[in-house]
N, C-alpha and C positions, 0 to 999 in steps of 0.2 A: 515582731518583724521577722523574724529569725525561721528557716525553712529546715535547720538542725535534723537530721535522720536520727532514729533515737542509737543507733548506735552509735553515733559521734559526737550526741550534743554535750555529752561533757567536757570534749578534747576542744583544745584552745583554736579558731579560725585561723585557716594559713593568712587568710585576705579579709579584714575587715573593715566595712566603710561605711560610716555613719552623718547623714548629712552631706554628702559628700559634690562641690559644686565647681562648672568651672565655666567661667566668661570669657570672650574675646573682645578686644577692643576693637571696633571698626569707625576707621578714619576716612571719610568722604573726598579728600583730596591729598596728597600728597604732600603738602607743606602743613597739611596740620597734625602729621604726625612730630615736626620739627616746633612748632608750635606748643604742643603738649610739653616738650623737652625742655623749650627753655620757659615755660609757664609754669614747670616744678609742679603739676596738683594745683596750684590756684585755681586755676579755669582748665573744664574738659572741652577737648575737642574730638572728642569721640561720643560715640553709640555701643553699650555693650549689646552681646549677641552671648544669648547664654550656651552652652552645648553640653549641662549635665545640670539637672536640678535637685539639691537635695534628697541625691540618693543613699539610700541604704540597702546594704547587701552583705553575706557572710558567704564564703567559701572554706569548705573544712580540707584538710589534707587528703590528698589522693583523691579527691574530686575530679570530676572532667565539667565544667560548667561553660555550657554554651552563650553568646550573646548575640540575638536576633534582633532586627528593627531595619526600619526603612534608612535609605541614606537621608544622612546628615541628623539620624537621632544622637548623635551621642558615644558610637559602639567604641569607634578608633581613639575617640579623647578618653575612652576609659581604660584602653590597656595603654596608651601611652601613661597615663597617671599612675598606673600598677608598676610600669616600666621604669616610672623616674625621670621620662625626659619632657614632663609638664609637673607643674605645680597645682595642686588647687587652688582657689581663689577664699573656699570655704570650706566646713566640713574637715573629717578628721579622715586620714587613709592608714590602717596599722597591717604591714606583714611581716610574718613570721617566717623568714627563710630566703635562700638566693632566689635571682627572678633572670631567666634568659628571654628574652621576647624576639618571634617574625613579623615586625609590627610593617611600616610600606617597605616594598622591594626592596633592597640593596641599602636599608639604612645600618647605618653607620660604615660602608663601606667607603674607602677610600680608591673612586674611579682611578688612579694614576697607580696604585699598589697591584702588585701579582697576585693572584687567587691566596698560594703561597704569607704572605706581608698582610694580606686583611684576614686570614687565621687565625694570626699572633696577633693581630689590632683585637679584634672580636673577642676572641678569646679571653686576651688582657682586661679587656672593658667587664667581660662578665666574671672578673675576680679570679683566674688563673693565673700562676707565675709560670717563667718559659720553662722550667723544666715539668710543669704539668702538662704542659701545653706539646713538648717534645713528645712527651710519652705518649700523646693522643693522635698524634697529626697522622699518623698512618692511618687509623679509623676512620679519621676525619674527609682526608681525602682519596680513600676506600668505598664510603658510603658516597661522599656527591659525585664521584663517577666521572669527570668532566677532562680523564684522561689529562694529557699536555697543555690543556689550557689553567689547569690551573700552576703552571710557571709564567702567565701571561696578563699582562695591567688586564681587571677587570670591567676596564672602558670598552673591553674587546668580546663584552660574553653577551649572551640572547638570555633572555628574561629567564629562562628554564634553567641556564647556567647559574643564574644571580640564586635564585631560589635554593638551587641545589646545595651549593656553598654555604647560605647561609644557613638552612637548616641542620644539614650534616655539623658546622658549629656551634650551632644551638644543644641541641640535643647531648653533643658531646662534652659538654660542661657538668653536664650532671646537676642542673637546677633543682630545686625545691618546686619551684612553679616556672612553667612554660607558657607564654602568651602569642598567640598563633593569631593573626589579622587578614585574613583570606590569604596567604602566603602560598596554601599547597593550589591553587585554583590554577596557579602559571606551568605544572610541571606536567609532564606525559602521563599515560594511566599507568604505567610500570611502576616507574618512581610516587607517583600518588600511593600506587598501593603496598612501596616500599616504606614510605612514609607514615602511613596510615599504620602499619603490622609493629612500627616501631615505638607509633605513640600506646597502642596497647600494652605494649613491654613496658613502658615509661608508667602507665595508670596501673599497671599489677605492681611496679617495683616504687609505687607510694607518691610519684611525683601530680601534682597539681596542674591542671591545664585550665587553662581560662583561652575560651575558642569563639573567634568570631567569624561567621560564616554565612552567604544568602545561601548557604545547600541543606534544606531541607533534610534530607536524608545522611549527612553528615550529623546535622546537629543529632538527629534522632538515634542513629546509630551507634557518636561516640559520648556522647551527653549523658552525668545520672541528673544532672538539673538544667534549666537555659532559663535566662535573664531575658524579659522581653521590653526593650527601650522605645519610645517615642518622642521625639519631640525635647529629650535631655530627661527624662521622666521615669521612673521605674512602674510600667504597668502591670508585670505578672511576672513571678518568682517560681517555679516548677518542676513540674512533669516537661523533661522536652514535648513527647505528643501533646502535651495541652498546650504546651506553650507556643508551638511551630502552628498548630489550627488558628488562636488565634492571631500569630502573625500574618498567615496567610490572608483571614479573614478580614485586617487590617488593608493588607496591602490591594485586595482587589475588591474593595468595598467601594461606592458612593461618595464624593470629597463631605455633599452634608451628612451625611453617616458616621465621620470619623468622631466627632465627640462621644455620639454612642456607645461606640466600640468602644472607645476609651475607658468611659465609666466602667463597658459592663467587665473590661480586663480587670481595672483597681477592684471593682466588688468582689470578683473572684479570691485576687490577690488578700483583700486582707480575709474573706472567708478561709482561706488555706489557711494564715497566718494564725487565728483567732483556733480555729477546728484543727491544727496542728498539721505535719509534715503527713499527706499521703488523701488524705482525706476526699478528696477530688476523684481518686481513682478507687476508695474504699468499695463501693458499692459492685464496680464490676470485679475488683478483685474476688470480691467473696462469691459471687457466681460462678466462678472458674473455678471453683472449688466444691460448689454444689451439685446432689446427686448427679454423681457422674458415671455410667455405667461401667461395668466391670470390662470390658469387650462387646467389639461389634457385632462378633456372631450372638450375643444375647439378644438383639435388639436391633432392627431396622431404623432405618429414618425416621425422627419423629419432630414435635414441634413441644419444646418447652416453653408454655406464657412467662415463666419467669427470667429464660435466659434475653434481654432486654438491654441494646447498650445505656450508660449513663452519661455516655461523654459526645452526645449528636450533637452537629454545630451545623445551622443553617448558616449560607451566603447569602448575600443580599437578593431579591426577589427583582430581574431585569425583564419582565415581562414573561416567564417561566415559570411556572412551581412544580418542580420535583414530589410526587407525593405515593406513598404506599408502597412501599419498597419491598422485596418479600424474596424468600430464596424458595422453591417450588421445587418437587421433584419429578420423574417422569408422567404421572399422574393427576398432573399440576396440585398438589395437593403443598400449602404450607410447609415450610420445615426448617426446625433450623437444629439439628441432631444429625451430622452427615455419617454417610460410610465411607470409607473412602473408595475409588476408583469406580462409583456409583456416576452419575450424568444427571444435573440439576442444572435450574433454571435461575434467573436472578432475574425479576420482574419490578416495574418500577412504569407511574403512569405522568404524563408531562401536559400538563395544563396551560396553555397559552391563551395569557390577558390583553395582547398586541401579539400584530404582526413579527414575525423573523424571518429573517435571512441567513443562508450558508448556515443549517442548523444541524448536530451532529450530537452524538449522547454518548457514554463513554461509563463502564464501571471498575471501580477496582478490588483490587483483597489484599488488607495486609492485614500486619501484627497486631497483638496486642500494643510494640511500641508507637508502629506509627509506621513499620518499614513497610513501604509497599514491594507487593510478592508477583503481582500479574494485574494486568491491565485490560480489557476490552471497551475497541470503540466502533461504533456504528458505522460509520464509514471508514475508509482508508483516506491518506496525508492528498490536499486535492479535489476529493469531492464532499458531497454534502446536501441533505434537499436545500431545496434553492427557496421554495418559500414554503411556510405556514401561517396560514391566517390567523385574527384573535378568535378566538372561542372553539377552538378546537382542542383535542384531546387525543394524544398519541398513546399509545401502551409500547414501551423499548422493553425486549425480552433479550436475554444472554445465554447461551448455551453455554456450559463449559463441563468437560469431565474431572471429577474432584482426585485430584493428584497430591493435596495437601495429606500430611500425617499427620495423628490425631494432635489437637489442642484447639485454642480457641484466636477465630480469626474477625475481621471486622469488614465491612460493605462499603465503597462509598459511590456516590452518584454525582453525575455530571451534565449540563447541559450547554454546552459551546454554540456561538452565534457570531456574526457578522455585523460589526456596529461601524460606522464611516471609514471603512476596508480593514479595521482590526477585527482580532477573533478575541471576542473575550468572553467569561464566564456566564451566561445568563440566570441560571442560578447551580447551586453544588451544595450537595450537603453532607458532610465528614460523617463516620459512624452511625450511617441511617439505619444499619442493621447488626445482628453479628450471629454468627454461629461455632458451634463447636464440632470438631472433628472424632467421631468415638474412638476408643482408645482399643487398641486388637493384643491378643493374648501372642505373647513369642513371637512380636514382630521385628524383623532382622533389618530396622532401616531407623538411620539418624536424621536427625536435622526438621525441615519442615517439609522439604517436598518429595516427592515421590519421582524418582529420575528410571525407576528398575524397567526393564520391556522381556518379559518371561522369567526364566528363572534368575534369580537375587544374584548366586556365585555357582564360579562351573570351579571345579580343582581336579585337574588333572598333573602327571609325571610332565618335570623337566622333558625337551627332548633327549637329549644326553645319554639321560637313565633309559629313557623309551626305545633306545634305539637300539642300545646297550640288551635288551629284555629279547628284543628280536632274535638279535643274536644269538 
């Protein structure tokens, strides 16, 4: 079961949960909750409702481990369980170290206390004594920012305020493991990204997060693994990018569809499990590493049959198939060996089995993780062709000039429609393509994209000195 990176799998799990289950009693009217009381267990007068089935999962130290799933799988009954303030019903929960949790808004605050008075509550609760707690409170309220309100009952603060307070406390206890329940989703982009720069600090200096998030690009971003729930159920143990595709997959699938999905997640899940930690992404790893040219002045654009993603996920098929995806250079010739700041084509042809409406197509480029980098859609926010008949056959081209620096990036395709006034997916498919960026001799630029417009760096004399020279 165990998804152990081989450098960890001998260090003991911060978080480990086996079997792990938890039920709600639900009571149909209101006096049979009173009923149950004075019946002791003789007679139920409830329904349970399960909200975690027999899971099992390990989390190792300094992990960031994400948890994804639709509402009401499960996600918040599991950091409360890690938190301590639910019990399981079954199964075993074992961790190894202190736990601070952002589990819903403003809990454990005491609306009638000063920002100030639910510091030292908070605080207290996550195992500090006040003179630890003296020595912190400047940090503490440093970081949430919330000026003179926080001498003021927190019955008085905007969701942004609650958020801010209680994270700045979290954080400053200096947990073992951190459990975050969409917490950062209420705060500005500043403080997000204040927030965000700190849980990096927190994952370099050893601490544990267990993160539950519908942000895609969170998860992928700050995730080395994500837990994917359904239903109370553990489907897929992972790669965030595998695991966010087939969340996605999930959530904008067919309702008879879902069991499929389901299965084909668990197959996965224990092929990983069975084939060890990585295995899923083995095959394109090892491509990234194959004959790679020395620089791109050796070698123009070219098309390797071998470079081939392994991790394509089609979405369900709504009267659309997306098919023959290809990235083309000025020449329209095949390729997937780019140069950089060369002009290439992303071609893709769309077959429609039924009629559509308000129809739009749309491609993207991102990471090896999953992060998307740049977007193009066929229309702008608005319009759309208005119809296409069945049996017709579009060809959507994309122009774009390659601004990426070398390494290897991924394709994906989109077909958006008009269903009884929603716009939803008609088909998509993850990783249709992928290519590599050649890699150039002494080149003076970091990161992934290419931002330079003529020369890289100008250095010239302070004025000061310059002026000073005239003289």
């Amino acid at each position: 079961m165990s998804s152990d990176t081989p450098a960890t799998s001998q260090a003991r799990p911060v978080i480990t949960a086996r079997g792990l289950g938890k039920t709600y009693p639900i009571y149909r009217r209101p006096q049979d909750r009173l009923k149950q009381s004075l019946w002791r267990g003789r007679r139920r007068f409830y329904h349970e409702v399960p909200a975690l089935l027999n899971l099992d999962f390990e989390v190792q130290r300094g992990e960031t481990v994400g948890v994804v799933g639709r509402n009401g799988c499960g996600k918040s009954t599991l950091l409360q369980l890690v938190a301590g303030t639910l019990a399981p019903n079954t199964g075993t929960l074992d961790l190894d170290g202190s736990v601070a949790g952002l589990l819903e808004l403003g809990t454990g605050f005491n609306p009638e206390f000063t920002g100030i008075e639910n510091i030292y509550l908070n605080a207290a609760i996550m195992g500090l004594d006040r003179e630890q707690i003296d020595e912190r409170l400047e940090a503490i309220t440093a970081f949430a920012d919330i000026g003179a309100f926080v001498h003021h009952p927190v019955k008085t603060y905007s969701s942004g305020m609650y958020m801010r307070l209680a994270f700045a406390t979290a954080i400053h206890v200096d947990p073992d493991i951190l459990l975050i329940d969409e917490a950062l989703a209420v705060g500005d982009e500043a403080f997000q990204r204040k927030c965000f720069s700190r849980l990096e600090q927190m994952k370099a200096a050893g601490t544990t997060l267990l993160f539950v998030s519908h942000s895609a690009a969170s998860i992928i971003e700050l995730c080395d693994r994500a837990l994917l729930l359904d239903a109370g159920e553990r489907l897929l143990y992972g790669s965030p990018k595998l695991v966010v595709t087939r969340y996605q997959k999930l959530l904008y699938s067919a309702p008879e569809r879902l069991a499929e999905l389901r299965e084909e997640a668990k197959e996965l899940d224990r092929t990983q499990s069975s084939e060890g930690p990585g295995s899923v992404s083995a095959a394109a790893g090892a491509l990234q590493q194959s004959s790679i040219p020395t620089s791109a002045g050796d070698v123009g654009a070219s098309f390797d049959p071998a470079l081939k993603p392994e991790t394509t996920l089609h979405y369900d098929v709504r009267g659309v198939e997306l098919e023959d995806l290809a990235v083309l250079d000025t020449a329209g010739e095949r390729v997937n060996m780019l140069v950089r700041g060369e002009t290439y084509c992303i071609r893709y042809r769309a077959r429609f089995s039924k009629q559509a409406f308000g129809v739009r197509f749309g491609t993207t480029i991102s990471t090896t993780t999953g992060i998307e980098l740049s977007g193009l859609m066929s229309h702008p926010s608005g319009e759309a062709i208005e119809h296409v008949e069945p049996g017709e056959t579009l060809c959507v081209s994309f122009r774009f000039c390659n601004r990426l620096l070398p390494g290897t990036y991924f394709v994906r395709a989109g077909c958006v429609g008009v269903e009884d006034g929603e716009a939803i997916f008609l088909h998509r498919v993850i990783d249709a393509a992928m290519f590599r960026v050649l890699p150039e001799r002494a080149l003076p630029l970091i990161g992934l994209v290419d931002l330079s417009d003529g020369p890289y760096c100008e250095i010239s004399m302070g004025a000061a000195q310059a002026e000073g020279d005239e003289q």
